[in-house]
C-alpha positions as CSV (number, residue, x, y, z in Angstrom):
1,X,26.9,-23.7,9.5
2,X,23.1,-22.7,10.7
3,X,22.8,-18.5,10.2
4,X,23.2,-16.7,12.9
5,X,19.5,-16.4,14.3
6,X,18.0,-12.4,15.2
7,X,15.5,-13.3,17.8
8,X,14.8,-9.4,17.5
9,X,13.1,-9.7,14.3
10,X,9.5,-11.7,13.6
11,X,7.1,-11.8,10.5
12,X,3.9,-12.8,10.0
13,X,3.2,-16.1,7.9
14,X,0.5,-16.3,5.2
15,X,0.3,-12.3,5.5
16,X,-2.7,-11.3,3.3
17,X,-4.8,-13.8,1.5
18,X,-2.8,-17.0,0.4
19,X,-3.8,-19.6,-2.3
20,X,-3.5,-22.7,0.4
21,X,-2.0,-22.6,4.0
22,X,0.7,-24.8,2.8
23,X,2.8,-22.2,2.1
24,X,3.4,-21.5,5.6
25,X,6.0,-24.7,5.1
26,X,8.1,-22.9,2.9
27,X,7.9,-19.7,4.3
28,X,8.8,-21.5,7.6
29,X,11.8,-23.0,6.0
30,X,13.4,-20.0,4.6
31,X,12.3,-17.8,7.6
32,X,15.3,-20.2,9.5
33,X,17.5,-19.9,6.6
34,X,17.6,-16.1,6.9
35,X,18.2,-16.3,10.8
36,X,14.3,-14.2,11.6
37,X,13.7,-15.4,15.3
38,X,9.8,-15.7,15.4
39,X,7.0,-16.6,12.8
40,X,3.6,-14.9,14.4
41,X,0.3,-16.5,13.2
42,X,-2.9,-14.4,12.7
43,X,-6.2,-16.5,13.1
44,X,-8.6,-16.4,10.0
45,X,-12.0,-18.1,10.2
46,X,-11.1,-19.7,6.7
47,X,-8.2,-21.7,6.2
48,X,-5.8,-19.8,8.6
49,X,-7.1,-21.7,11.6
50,X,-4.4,-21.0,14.2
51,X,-4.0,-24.2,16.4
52,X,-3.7,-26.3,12.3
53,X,-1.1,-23.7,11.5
54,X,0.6,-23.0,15.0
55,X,1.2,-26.9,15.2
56,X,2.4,-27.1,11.5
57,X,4.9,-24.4,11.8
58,X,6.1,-26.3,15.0
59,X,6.6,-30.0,13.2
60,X,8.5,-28.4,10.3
61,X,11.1,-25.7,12.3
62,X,14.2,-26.3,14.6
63,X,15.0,-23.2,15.4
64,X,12.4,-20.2,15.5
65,X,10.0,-19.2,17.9
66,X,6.1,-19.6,17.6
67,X,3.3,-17.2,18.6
68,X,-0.8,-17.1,17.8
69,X,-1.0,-13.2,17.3
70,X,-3.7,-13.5,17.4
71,X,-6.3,-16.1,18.6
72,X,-9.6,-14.8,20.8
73,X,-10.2,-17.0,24.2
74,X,-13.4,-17.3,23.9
75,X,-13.7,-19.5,20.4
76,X,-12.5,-22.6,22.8
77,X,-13.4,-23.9,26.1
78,X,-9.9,-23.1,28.5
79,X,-9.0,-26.9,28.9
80,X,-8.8,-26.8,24.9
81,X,-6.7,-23.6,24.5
82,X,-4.6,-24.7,27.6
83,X,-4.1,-28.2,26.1
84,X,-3.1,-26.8,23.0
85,X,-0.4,-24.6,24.8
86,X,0.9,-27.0,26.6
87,X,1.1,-29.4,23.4
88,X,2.5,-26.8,21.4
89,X,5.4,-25.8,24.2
90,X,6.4,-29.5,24.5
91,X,6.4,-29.7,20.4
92,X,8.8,-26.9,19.9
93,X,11.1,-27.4,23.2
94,X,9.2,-24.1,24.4
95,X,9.5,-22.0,21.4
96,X,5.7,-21.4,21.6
97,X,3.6,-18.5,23.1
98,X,-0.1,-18.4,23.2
99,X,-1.2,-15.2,22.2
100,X,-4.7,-13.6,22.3
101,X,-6.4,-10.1,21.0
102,X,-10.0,-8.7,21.6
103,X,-11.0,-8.9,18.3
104,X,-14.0,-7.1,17.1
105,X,-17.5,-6.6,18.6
106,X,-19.4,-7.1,15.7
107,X,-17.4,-10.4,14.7
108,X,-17.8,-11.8,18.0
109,X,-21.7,-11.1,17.9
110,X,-22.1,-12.7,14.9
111,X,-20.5,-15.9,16.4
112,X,-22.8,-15.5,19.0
113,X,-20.7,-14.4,21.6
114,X,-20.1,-11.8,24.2
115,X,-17.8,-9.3,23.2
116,X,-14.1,-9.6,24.7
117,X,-13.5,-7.2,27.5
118,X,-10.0,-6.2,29.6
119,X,-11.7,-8.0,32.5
120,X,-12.6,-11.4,30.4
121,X,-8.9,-11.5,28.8
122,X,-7.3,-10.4,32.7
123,X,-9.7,-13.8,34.5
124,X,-8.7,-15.7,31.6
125,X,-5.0,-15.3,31.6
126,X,-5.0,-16.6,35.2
127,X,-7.4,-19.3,34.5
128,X,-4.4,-20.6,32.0
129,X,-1.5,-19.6,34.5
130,X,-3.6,-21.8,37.0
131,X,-3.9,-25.0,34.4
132,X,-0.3,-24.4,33.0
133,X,0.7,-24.7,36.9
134,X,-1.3,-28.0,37.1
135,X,-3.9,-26.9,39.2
136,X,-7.5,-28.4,39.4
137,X,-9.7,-25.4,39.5
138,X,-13.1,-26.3,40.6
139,X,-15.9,-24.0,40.4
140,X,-14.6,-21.2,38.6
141,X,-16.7,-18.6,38.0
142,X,-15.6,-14.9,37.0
143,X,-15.5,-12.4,33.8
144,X,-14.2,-15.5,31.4
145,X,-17.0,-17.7,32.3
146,X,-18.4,-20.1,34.7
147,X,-16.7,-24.0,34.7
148,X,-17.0,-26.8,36.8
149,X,-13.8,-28.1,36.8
150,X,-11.0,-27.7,35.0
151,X,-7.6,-29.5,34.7
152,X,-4.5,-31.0,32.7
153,X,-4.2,-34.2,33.6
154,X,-1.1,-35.9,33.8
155,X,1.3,-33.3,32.9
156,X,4.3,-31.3,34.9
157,X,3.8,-27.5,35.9
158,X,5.7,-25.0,33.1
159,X,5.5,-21.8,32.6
160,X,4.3,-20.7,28.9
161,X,4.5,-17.4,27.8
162,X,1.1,-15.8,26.4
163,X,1.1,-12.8,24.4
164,X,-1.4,-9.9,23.7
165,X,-2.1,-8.2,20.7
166,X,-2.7,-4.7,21.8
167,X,-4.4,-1.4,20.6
168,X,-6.1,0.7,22.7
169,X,-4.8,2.2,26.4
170,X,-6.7,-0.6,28.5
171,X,-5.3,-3.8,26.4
172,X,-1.9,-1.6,26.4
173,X,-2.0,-1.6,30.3
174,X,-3.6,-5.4,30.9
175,X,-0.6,-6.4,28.6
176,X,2.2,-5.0,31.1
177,X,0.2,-6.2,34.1
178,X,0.0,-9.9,33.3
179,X,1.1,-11.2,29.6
180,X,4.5,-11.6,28.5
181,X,5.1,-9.9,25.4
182,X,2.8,-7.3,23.5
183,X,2.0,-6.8,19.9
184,X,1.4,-3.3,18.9
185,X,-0.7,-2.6,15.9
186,X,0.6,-1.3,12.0
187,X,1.1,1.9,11.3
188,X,1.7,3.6,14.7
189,X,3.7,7.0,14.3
190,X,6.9,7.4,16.4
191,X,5.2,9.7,18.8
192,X,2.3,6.9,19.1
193,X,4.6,4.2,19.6
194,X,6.9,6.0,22.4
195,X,3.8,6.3,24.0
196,X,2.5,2.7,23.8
197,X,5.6,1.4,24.9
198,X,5.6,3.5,28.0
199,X,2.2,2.8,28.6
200,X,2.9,-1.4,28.6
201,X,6.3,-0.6,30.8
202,X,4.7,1.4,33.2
203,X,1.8,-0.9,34.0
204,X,4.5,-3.9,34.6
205,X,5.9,-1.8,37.0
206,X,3.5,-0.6,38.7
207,X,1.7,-4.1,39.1
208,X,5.2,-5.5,40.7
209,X,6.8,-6.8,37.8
210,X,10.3,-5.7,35.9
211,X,8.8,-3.9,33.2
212,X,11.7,-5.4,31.2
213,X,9.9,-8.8,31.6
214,X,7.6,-7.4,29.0
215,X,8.5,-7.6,25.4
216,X,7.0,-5.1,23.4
217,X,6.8,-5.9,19.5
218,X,6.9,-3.1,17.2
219,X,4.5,-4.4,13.8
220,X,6.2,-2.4,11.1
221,X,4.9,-2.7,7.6
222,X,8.2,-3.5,5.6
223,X,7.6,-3.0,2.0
224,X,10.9,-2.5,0.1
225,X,11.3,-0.8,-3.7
226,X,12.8,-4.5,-4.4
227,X,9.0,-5.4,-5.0
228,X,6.7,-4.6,-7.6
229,X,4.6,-1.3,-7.6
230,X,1.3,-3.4,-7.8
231,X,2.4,-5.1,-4.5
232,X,3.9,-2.3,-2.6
233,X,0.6,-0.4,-3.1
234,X,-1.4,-3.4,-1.8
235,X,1.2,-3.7,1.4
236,X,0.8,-0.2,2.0
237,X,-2.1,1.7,0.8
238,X,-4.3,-1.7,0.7
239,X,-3.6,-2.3,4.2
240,X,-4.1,0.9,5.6
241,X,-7.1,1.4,3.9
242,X,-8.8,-1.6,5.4
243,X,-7.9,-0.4,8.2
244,X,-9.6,3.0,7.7
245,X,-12.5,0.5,6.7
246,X,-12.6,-1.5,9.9
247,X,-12.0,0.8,12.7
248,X,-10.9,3.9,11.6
249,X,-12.0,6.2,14.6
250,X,-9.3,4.1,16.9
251,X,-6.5,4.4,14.5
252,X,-7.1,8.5,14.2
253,X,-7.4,8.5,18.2
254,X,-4.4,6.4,18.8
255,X,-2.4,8.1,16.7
256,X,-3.8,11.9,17.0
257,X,-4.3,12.5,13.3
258,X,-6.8,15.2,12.5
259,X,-10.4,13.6,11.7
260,X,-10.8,16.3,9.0
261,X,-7.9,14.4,6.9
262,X,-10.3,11.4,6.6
263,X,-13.3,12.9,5.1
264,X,-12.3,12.3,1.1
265,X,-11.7,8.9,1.8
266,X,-15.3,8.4,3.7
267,X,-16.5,10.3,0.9
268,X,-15.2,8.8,-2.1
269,X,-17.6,6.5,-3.9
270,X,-15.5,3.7,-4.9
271,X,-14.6,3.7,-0.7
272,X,-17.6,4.1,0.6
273,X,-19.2,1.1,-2.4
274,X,-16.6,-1.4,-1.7
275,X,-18.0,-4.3,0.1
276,X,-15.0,-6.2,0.5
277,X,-11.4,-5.8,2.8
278,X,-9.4,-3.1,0.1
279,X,-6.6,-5.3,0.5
280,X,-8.1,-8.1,-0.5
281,X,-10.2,-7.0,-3.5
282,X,-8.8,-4.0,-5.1
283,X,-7.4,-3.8,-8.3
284,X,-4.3,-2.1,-8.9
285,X,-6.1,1.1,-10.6
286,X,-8.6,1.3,-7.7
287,X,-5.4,1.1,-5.6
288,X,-3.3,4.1,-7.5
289,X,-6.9,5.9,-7.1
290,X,-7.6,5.6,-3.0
291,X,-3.7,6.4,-2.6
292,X,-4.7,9.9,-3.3
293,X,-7.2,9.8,-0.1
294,X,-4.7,8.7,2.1
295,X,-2.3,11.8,3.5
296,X,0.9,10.6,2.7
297,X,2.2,10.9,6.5
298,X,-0.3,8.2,7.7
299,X,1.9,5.8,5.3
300,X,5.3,6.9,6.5
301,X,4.8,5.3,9.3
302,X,6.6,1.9,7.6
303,X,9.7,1.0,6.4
304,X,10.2,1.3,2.4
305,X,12.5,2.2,-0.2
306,X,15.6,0.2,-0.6
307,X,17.2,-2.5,2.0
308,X,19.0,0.7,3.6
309,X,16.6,2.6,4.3
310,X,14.2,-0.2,5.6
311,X,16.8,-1.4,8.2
312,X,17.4,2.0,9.1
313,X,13.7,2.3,9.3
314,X,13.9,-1.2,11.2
315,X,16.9,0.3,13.7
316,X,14.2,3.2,14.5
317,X,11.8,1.1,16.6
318,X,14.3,-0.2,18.6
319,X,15.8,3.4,19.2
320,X,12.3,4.3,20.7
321,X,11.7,1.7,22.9
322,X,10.5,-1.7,21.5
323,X,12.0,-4.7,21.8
324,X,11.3,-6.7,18.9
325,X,10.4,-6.2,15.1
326,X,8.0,-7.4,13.3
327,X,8.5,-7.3,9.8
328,X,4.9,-7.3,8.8
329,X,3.3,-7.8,5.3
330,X,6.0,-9.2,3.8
331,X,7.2,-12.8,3.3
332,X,10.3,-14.2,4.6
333,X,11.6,-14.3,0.5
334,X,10.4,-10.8,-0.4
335,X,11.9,-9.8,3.3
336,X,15.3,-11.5,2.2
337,X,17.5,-8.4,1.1
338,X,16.3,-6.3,3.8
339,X,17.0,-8.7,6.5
340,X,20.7,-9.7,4.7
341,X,21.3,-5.8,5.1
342,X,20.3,-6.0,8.7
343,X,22.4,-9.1,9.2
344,X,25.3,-7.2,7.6
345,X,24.9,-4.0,10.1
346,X,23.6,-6.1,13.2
347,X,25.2,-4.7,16.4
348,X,27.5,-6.7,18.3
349,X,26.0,-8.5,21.5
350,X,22.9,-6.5,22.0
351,X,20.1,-8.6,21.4
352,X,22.3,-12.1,22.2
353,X,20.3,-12.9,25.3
354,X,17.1,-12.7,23.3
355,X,15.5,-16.4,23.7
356,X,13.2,-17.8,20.8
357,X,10.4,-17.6,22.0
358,X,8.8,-14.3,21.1
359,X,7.3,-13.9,25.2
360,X,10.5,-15.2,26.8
361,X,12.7,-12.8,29.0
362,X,15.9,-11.2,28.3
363,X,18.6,-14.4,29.7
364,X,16.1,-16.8,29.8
């Protein structure tokens, strides 16, 4: 008998650095065994390409929903990334939902490319609605680009969900007004996340829309004490370390954590020498060491310790607002005793109209 499938509950597959992409096959496979309703893929330029492993994860599942979280638009011509969509939601019986992010300036410069702005992503999204619909546009030009004409040929008009990986208040806000679902970021305090959530609801609503239409996906890091230490300090204080790395002003802003508390990590030598992603690179010792330039309340914003406390952890976002979990940094086997815990203590009939697909509405 197939396990009762908790479309509330997504993870990330191939989180951190894996040794080939193939292990998104087996990850796949046991994600359906435990019953976790949506496998999200993040898009590396190295050999997590998203439309390879969006399609893989498609031809090897029954059951689970699909979504690119995330993919930029403007790596691909629209006809591409629409044909791909389209593809993909006829692959998986419309388990699939494109989803897109903003991605960082400097990485789109060095591609050569504009950098992504609200009014880019906002043009685009109605450039796929229009294809999706089966639409010839002709002579599009607007924020997302210029294009003589664009079409689907030969296919029927469906509706597929698209999905935005959000951050900052205007990607928040263009998430509620047009995309289906939203993906918040790691590491977002309850305060923080309350907010966010209002923020994505409130812009559905006041662009016309239900603002229940919008699924909003909590990204919880969910490192239990089942792990080793040498792991749980790479899922926790590895990733939020890069983090600090990458863009650290935003996550002190978003969350309305004291700039003063960063200084000892900006100022620590082995932080300020290290040259590649902490996550990726650092050796458990380095690791024990930046753990003490990290206030301890910036990490407690996760779910650790035993399967217990995780789901209780888990149980929190939805008590705040979200709609979905992700269990992030975590594979569907190191996730497996949390998630049998959650099964075990899963409330009756609340989350039963859930559909697969991690943009679908409530009943669909």
């Amino acid at each position: 008998m197939p396990t009762e499938q908790m479309n509330e509950l997504g993870f990330y597959t191939l989180a951190g650095a894996p040794e080939s992409p193939r292990e998104l096959i087996a990850e796949v496979a046991e994600a359906e065994r435990l019953g976790l309703g949506a496998a999200f893929i993040s898009e590396r330029l190295n050999i997590k390409e998203a439309f390879t492993l969006t399609g893989a994860t498609g031809a090897v599942s029954d059951r689970i929903g699909i979504a690119t979280a995330a993919t930029n638009h403007n790596t691909r011509n629209p006809v591409v990334l629409a044909a791909h969509a389209m593809t993909m939601h006829h692959l998986t019986g419309g388990r699939f939902s494109l989803g897109l992010g903003r991605g960082m300036e400097r990485g789109s410069k060095a591609l050569g490319l504009r950098p992504i702005t609200t009014a880019q992503m906002e043009d685009f999204v109605g450039l796929m609605r229009r294809l999706w619909a089966g639409e010839l546009v002709m002579g599009h030009d607007g924020p997302a680009g210029s294009y003589p004409a664009l079409q689907l040929r030969g296919v029927d008009p469906v509706h597929i969900p698209m999905t935005l990986v959000a951050f900052g208040p205007n990607s928040l806000a263009l998430g509620g007004r047009c995309f289906d679902s939203v993906v918040l970021h790691t590491f977002f305090t309850e305060e923080t996340t309350r907010r966010v959530v209002h923020t994505v609801k409130e812009a559905a609503e006041q662009a016309g829309r239900d603002p229940a239409s919008v699924r909003v996906w909590s990204c919880l890091a969910t490192i239990g004490d089942h792990l080793s230490e040498p792991a749980r300090l790479k899922k926790t204080v590895g990733r939020m370390a890069t983090y600090l790395q990458v863009y650290p002003d935003l996550m002190l802003r978003t969350n309305n954590w004291d700039p003063a508390l960063l200084e000892p990590f900006r100022a620590d030598p082995l932080v300020a020498g290290f040259r590649d992603a902490i996550d990726q690179a650092a050796t458990t010792d380095e690791l024990e060491h930046i753990a003490t330039l990290i206030p301890d309340e910036w990490l407690a914003a996760s779910a650790t310790g035993s399967p217990e406390r995780c789901v209780e952890a888990i149980r929190g976002q939805f008590d705040i607002g979200c709609d979905g979990v992700i269990l992030h940094g975590a594979s569907p086997t190191d996730l497996r005793p949390i998630v049998d815990e959650y099964r075990r203590t899963r409330p009756i009939g609340v989350f039963d109209d859930l559909p697969a697909n991690p943009g679908g509405v409530r009943g669909s």
